[in-house]
C-alpha positions in Angstrom: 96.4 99.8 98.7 94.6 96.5 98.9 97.7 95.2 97.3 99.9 91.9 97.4 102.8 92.8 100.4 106.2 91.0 100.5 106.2 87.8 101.2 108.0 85.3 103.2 106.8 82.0 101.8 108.2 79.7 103.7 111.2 78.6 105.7 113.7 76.0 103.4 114.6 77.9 100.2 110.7 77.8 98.7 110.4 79.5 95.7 110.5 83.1 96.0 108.1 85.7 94.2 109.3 88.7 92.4 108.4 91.9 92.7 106.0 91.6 95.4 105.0 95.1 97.3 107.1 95.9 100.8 105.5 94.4 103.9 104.8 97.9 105.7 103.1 99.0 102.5 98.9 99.2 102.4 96.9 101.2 104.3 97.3 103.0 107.8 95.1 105.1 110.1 96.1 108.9 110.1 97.9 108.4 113.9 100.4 105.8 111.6 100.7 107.8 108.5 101.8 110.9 110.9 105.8 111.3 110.5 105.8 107.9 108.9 107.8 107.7 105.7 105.2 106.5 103.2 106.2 103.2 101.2 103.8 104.1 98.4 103.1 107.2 96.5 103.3 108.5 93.0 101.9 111.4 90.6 99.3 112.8 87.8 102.1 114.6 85.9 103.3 112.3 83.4 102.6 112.1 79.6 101.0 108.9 80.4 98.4 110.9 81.9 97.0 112.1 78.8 93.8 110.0 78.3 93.2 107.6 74.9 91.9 109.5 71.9 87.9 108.4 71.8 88.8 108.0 68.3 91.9 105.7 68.8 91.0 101.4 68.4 90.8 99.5 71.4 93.5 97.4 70.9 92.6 93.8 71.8 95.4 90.8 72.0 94.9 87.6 74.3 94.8 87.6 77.6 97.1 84.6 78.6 93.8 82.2 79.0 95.5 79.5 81.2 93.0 77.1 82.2 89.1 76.2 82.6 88.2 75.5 85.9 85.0 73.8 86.8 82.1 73.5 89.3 83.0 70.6 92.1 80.5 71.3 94.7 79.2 73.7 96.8 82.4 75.7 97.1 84.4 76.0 93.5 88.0 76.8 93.6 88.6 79.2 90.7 92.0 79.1 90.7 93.5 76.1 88.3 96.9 77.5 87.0 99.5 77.4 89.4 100.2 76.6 93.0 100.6 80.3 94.4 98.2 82.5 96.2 95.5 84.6 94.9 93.4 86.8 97.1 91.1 90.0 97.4 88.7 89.0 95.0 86.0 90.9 93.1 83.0 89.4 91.3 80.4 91.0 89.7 77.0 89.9 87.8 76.1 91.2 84.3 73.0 93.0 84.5 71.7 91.7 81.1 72.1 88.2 81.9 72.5 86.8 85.5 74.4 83.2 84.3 77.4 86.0 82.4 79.9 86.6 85.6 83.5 88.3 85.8 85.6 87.3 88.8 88.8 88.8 89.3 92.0 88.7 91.9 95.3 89.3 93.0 97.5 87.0 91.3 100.6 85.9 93.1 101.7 83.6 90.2 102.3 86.0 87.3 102.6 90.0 87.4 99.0 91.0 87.0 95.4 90.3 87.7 93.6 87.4 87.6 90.2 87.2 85.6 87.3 84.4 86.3 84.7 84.5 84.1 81.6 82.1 83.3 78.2 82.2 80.8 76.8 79.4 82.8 76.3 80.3 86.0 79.3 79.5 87.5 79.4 75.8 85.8 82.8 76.7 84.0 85.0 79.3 84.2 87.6 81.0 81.2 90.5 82.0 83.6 93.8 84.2 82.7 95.9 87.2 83.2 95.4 91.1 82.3 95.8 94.5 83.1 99.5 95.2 82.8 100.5 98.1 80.4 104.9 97.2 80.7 106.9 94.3 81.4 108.5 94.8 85.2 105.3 96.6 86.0 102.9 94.6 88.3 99.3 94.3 88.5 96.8 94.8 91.7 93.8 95.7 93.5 91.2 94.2 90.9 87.7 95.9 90.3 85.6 94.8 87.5 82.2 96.4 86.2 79.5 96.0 83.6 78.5 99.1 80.7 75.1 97.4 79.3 74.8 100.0 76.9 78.0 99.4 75.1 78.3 95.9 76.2 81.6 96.4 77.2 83.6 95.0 80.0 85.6 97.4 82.2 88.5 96.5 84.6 90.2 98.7 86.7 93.7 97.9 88.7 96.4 99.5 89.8 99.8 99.3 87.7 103.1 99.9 89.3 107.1 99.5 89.6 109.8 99.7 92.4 112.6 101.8 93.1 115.9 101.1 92.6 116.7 98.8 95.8 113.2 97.5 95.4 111.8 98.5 99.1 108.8 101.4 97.5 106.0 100.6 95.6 106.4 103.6 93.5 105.0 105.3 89.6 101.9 103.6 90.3 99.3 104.1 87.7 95.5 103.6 87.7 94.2 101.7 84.4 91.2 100.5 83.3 91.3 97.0 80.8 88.4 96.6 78.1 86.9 93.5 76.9 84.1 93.5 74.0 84.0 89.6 74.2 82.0 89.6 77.9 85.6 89.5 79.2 88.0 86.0 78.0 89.8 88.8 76.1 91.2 92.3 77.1 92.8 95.3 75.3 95.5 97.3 76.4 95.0 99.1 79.7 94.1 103.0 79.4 95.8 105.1 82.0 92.9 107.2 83.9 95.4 108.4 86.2 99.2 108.3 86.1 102.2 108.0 88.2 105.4 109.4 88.8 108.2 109.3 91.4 110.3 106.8 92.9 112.8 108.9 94.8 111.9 110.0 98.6 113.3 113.2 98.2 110.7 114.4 95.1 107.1 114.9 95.2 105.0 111.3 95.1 101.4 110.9 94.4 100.3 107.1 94.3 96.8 106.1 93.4 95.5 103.4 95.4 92.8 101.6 96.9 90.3 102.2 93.4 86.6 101.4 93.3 84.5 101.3 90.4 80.3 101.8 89.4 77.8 102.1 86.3 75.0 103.4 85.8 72.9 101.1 84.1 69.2 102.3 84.7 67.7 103.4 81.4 66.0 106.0 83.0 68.9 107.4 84.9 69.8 110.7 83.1 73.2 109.3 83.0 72.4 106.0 81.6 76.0 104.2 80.5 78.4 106.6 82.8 81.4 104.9 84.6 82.7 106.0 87.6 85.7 105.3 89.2 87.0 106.5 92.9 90.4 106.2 94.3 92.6 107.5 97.2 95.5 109.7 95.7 98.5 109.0 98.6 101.1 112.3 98.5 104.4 112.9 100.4 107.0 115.3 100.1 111.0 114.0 100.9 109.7 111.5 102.3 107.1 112.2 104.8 103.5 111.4 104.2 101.3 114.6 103.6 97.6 113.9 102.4 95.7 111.0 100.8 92.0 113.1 99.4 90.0 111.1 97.5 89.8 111.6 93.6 87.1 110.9 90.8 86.8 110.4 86.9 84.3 109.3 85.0 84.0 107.7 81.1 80.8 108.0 78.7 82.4 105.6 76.1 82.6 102.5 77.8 86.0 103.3 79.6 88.1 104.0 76.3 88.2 107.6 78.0 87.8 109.6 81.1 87.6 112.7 82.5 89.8 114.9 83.9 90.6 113.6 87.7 89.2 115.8 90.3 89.5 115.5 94.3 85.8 115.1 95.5 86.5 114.7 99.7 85.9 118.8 100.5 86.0 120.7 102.9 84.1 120.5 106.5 85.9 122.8 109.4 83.3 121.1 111.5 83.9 117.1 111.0 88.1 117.1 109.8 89.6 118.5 112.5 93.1 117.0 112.2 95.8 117.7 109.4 98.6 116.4 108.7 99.6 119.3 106.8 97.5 121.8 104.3 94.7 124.2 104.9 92.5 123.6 108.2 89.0 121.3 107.6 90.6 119.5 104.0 89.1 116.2 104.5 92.2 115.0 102.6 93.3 111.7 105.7 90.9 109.4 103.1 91.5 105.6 101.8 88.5 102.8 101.0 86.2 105.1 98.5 83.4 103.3 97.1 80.9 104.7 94.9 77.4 103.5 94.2 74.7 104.6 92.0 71.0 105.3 92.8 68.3 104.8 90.7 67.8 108.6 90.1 70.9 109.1 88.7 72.4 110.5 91.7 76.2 108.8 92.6 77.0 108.2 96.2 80.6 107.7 97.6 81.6 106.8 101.2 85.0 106.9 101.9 87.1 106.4 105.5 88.6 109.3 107.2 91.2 109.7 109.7 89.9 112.6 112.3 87.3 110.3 114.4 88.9 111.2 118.3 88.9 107.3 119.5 85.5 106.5 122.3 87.7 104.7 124.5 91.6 106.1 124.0 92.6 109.9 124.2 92.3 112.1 120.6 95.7 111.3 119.8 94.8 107.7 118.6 92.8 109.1 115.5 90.0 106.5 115.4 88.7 106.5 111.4 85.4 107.9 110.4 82.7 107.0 107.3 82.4 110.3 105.6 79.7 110.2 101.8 79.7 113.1 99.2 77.6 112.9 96.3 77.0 114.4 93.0 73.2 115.0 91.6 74.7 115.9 87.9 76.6 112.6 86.8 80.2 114.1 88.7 80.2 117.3 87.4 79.8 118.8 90.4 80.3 117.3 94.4 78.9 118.1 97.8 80.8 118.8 101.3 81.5 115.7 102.9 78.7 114.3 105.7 79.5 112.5 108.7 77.9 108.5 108.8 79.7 106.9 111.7 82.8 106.9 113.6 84.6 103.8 114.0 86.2 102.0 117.0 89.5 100.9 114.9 92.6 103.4 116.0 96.3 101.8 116.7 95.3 100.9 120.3 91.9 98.8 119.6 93.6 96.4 118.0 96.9 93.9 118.5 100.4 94.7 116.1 101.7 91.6 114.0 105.5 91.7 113.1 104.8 94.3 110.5 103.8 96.7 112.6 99.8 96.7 111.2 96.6 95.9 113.3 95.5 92.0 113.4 92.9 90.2 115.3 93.9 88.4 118.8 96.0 85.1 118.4 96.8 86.3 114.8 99.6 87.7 112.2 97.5 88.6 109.5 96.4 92.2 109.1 92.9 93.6 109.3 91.1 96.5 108.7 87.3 98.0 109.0 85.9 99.3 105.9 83.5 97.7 103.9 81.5 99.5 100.9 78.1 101.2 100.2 75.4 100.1 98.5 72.1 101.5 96.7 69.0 99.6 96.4 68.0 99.8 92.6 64.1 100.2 92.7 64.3 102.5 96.1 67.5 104.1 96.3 67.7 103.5 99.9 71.5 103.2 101.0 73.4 100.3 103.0 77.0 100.7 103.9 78.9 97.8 106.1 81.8 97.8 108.2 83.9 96.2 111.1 85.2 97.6 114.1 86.4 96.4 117.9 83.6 98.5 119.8 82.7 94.9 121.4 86.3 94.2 122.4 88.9 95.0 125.2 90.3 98.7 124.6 94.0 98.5 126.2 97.1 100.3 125.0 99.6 97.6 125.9 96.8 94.2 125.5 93.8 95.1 123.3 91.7 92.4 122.5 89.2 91.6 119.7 85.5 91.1 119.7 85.1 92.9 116.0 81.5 92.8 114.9 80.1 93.8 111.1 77.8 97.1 111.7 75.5 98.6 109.2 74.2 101.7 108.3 71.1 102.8 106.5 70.1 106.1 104.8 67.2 107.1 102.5 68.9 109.9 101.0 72.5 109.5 102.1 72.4 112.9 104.0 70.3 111.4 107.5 71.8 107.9 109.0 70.5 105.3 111.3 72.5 103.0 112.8 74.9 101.4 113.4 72.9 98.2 113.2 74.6 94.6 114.4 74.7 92.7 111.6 76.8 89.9 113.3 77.7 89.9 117.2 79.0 86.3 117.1 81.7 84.8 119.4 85.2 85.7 118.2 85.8 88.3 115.0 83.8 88.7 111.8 85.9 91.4 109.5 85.7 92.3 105.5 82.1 92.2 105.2 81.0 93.3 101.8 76.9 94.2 100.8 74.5 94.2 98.3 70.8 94.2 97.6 69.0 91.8 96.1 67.3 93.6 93.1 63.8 90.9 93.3 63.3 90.7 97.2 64.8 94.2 98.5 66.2 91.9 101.3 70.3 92.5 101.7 73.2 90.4 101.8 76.6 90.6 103.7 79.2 88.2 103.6 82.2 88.2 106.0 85.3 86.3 107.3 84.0 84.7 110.8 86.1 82.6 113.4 82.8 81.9 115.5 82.5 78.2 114.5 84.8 76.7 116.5 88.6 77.2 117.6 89.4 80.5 117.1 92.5 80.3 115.0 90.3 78.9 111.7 87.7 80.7 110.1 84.9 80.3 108.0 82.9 82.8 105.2 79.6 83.5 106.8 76.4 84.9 104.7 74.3 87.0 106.6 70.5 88.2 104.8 67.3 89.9 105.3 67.4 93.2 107.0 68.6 95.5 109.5 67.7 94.1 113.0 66.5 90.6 110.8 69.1 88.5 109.5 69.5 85.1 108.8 72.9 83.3 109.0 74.7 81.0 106.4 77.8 79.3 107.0 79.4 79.4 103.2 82.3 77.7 103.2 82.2 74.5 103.9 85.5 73.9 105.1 87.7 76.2 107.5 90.7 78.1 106.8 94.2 77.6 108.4 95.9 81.1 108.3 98.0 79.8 111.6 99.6 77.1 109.3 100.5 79.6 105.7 102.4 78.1 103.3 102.6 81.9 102.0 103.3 85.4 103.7 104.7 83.6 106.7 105.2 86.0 109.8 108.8 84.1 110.9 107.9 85.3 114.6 109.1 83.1 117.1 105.6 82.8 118.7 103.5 81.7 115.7 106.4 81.1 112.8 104.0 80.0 110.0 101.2 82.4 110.6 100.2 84.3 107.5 100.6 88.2 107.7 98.3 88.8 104.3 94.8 87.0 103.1 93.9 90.3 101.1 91.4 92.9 102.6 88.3 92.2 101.1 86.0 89.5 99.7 82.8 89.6 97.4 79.5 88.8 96.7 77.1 90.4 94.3 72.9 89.5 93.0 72.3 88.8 89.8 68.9 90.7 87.8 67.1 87.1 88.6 68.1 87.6 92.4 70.8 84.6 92.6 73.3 85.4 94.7 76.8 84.5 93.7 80.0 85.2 96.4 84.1 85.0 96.2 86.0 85.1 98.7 89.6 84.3 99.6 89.9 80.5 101.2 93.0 78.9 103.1 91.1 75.1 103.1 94.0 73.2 100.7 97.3 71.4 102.7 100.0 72.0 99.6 103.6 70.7 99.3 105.8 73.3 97.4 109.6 72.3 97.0 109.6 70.4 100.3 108.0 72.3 101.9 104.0 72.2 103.3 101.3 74.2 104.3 97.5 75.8 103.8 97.5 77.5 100.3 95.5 81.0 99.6 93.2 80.6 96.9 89.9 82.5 95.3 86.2 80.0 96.3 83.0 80.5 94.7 79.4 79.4 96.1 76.3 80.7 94.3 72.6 80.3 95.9 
């Protein structure tokens, strides 16, 4: 999941946070999740699972508004109501009017999400809490999303509890939150898909690692249709069996979905490996993204576990970029097509104390997806990514050189690529695209330590086009995760290192072609009890 971990805050007594998710929880390639326990899963088989009544009122009650943050300077911390970390940040652009904005994040100071959002452009921002359906349940994994049609506001995150000696994530359930007010106040979460089991020696489906698109083209033939993809992680006593990827959809502005239905397929020729199940179920999937073409047509690329590694024998089990797509609004799915395989297996990368790939002279982890985009006027597809095909393949001292790669299709069944988006000195990783709707140009921003000594970084902007881009340093300071306040690793050789700055950052074009970008920062030296280091907060920039 891109999900908050357990956290080590600090050395000294430092305030501890409840209910945080286990540190070896989040996502793994197939070669990990092989006879690995799982410390996540959960099920569809609960009463919850029965979707709202379309004829049942939204239910709308205040959103714990904390604070209004405001505009400073280039860079705009977002996060004004407590001292503890938010991260993985979403932030999307409201078709209708490019100055409305909802930002969204992991928030480490309450037990759910955390919602930014601004009328002006990013002047001022409404900020607060939603998306948790219980008390002890907890919040994560934040993915926001405009309906024009209905005006509505949708937010998706996952909802979850812990067993009884709190070391599983487990009964996690997908929701999606509604707000009618452009998104300062949210109604009760409806369950899209539910969750059940907390005991290792039961069946456990956990939904995870959610992504979430509308189609807002009046001419699309399915003008108004949400559509949300997730990873549904299974075991059985314990051991890890299959993680396909799963789709609903909702005509009414989220207040109700379709039935879930696995969408990854079948393809003898491109999923080779199982860990269990029929032969060529491409069912070793996490990091589905969907996107919407200007035809109607939905596209969704999704990682999968079978790629044998370039540099490594098979056994490593490198990832791969597989799409599907549906031509009659999800009602239907094709096989699975091979984009690109990746260089990212156990042995490209170094292990931090949790046993999870990092970059060299680091704790925190890392991984290489990134998401798909369509262009809205030509359709034509972009999908990013990061991998170590640039860096030193060596099972007992890899070492990083991880570049952001693109793809390109015109009908998301053909590829070219990979394109270099960024061969810098050091690692650029998370890289996140869209198009900008007025120029056609596209824009990725990235993490990127190739400014100066390698254990900082910065957020880098890269734009124009395949084989053409220009480069923008973002953030205007440098973050510190060697000197974490937070999710300290407590390894001898680097004791204050942070383990966790969330998987993904964000950036997203408004219908005037403004771009506007989140992403998470580790800039600000904080005192907490005593006890000092760099904080992990959400940044804004707009251009």
């Amino acid at each position: 999941m891109r999900r908050k971990l357990a956290v080590v805050l600090a050395v000294g007594g430092l305030l501890a946070l409840a209910a945080l998710q286990p540190a070896q929880a989040g996502p793994r390639t197939a070669a990990q999740q092989r006879g690995v326990a799982p410390t996540r899963m959960t099920a569809v088989v609960t009463p919850r699972d029965a979707v709202r009544s379309s004829t049942e009122p939204s239910v709308f009650v205040p959103s714990e508004l904390e604070c209004t943050a405001s505009r400073t300077g280039v860079n705009s911390k977002l996060d004004c109501d407590d001292p503890f970390p938010n991260n993985e940040p979403d932030i999307e652009v409201d078709p209708a009017d490019p100055l409305h904005m909802v930002a969204s994040s992991n928030d480490y100071g309450s037990c759910c999400d955390q919602f930014y959002t601004t009328f002006d452009g990013g002047r001022t921002w409404q900020t607060g809490n939603m998306s948790v359906q219980d008390p002890g349940r907890t919040g994560s994994d934040p993915v926001t999303t405009f309906d024009v049609r209905t005006g509505t506001v949708l937010h998706s995150s996952l909802n979850y509890t812990f067993n009884a000696d709190g070391t599983q994530a487990c009964d996690g359930d997908l929701v999606v939150s509604l707000s009618e007010d452009g998104g300062v106040t949210w109604g009760e979460p409806v369950v899209v898909a539910g969750g059940l089991g907390c005991d290792l020696d039961e069946l456990q489906f956990f939904q995870d690692k959610e992504w979430m698109v509308t189609d807002n083209n009046p001419q699309s033939p399915f003008y108004g249709r949400t559509y949300l993809t997730w990873t549904r992680f299974e075991s059985r006593n314990g051991n890890y069996v299959a993680s396909p990827i799963f789709a609903a959809h909702s005509d009414n502005g989220g207040r109700t979905w379709s039935t879930p239905r696995e969408i990854s397929g079948t393809n003898h020729a491109i999923c080779t490996f199982q860990t269990a199940g029929p032969a060529g179920r491409c069912d070793e999937d996490q990091f589905s993204v969907p996107t919407v073409r200007p035809d109607g047509s939905v596209v969704v690329a999704f990682q999968n576990g079978q790629n044998a590694a370039l540099w490594e024998s098979a056994e490593e089990l490198d990832n791969q970029y597989l799409v599907v797509r549906s031509r009659d609004g999800g009602r239907t799915w094709s096989r699975p097509r091979f984009v690109v395989g990746l260089e990212d297996g156990v042995n490209d990368y170094p292990i931090n104390v949790d046993g999870r790939q990092t970059l060299t002279g680091q704790q925190f982890r890392v991984n290489s997806a990134g998401n798909i985009d369509a262009d809205p006027t030509t359709g034509r597809l972009y999908l990013v990514f990061a991998d170590n095909r640039a860096g030193r393949h060596d099972v007992a001292d890899p070492v990083t050189d991880v570049n952001v790669y693109m793809m390109t299709s015109t009908d998301g069944t053909t590829w070219r690529g990979p394109f270099t988006v960024s061969s810098a000195r050091s690692d650029q990783w998370f890289p996140w695209v869209d198009v900008n709707p007025v120029t056609g140009n596209v824009g990725v921003l990235y993490h990127d330590r190739s400014y100066g000594h390698p254990a900082l970084y910065n957020t880098t902007l890269a734009e124009g086009t395949p084989r053409s881009f220009s480069y923008t340093k973002v953030s205007t300071r440098p973050s510190r995760p060697r000197s974490s306040i937070f999710f300290q690793a407590g390894a001898e050789n680097c004791l204050r290192c942070a383990t966790f700055i969330g998987d993904y950052n964000g950036l997203d074009y408004g219908a005037d072609g403004s771009l506007n970008m989140a992403w998470t920062d580790m800039r600000q030296f904080r005192t907490i009890e005593g006890v000092s280091g760099y904080a992990q907060y959400i940044f804004y920039a707009r251009r």
